[in-house]
N, C-alpha and C positions, 0 to 999 in steps of 0.2 A: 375504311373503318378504323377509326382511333383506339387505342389498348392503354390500360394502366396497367404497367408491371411493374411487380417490386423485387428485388432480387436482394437485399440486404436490410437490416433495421436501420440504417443511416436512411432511406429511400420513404420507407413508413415515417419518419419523423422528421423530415421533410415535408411531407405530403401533407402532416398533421397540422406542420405550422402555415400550411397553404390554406388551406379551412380557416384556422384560427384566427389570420389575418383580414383575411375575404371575407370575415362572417360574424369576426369581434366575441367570440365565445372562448370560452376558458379553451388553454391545449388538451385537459384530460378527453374535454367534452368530443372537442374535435378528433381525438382519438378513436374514439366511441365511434361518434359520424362517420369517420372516413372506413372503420375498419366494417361498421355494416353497410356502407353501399359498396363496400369488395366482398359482400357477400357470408361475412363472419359475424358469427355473433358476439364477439368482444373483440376488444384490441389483443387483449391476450392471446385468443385464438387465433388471428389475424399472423403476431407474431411466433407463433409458434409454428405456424404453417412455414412463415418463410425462411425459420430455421432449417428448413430440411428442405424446399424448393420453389421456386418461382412461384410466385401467384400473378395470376394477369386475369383481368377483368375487362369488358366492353368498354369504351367509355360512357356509351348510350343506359348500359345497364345500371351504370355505374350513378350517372344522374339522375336515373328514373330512382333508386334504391334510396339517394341525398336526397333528393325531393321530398319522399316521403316520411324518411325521420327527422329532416330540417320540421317539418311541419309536425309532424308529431309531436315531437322531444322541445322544440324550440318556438314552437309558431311564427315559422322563418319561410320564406320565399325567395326561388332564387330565380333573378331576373340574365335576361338574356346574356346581358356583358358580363354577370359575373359567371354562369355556361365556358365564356370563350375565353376568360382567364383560368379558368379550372383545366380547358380542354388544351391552353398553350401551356401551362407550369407541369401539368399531371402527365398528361400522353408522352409513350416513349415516341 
């Protein structure tokens, strides 16, 4: 089983321009995106958490959580190959 951990803000904003690339959306947005399939409800919150420790999330969880605000927020779908660039740039 694959895992996204972030252990610094260099890591989140990294991650963020992984999205932004893959998915041609503004970087705030993808801030947004990234920080609630980790399970937070903002970037802010996201970063605040890993001021003070680790966060790590499934990757499965983590797709299923993008999935659902891709389509929501964006009316975006994410096809298989870009799955398995997220799971080789993102996964420690």
């Amino acid at each position: 089983m694959a895992d996204i951990t972030h252990t610094n803000v260099a890591e989140l904003t990294s991650a963020a321009h992984v999205l932004k690339t893959l998915l041609n959306i503004k970087f705030t947005r993808a801030k947004e995106r990234h920080a609630n399939a980790m399970g937070f409800s903002s970037s802010n919150h996201l970063l605040a958490e890993v001021k003070n420790t680790p966060v790590t999330r499934s990757f499965e969880q983590y797709i299923d959580n993008l999935k659902t605000e891709l389509h929501k927020q964006h009316q975006l779908t994410l096809d298989d190959q870009q799955i398995s660039q997220l799971r080789e740039q993102l996964c420690n």
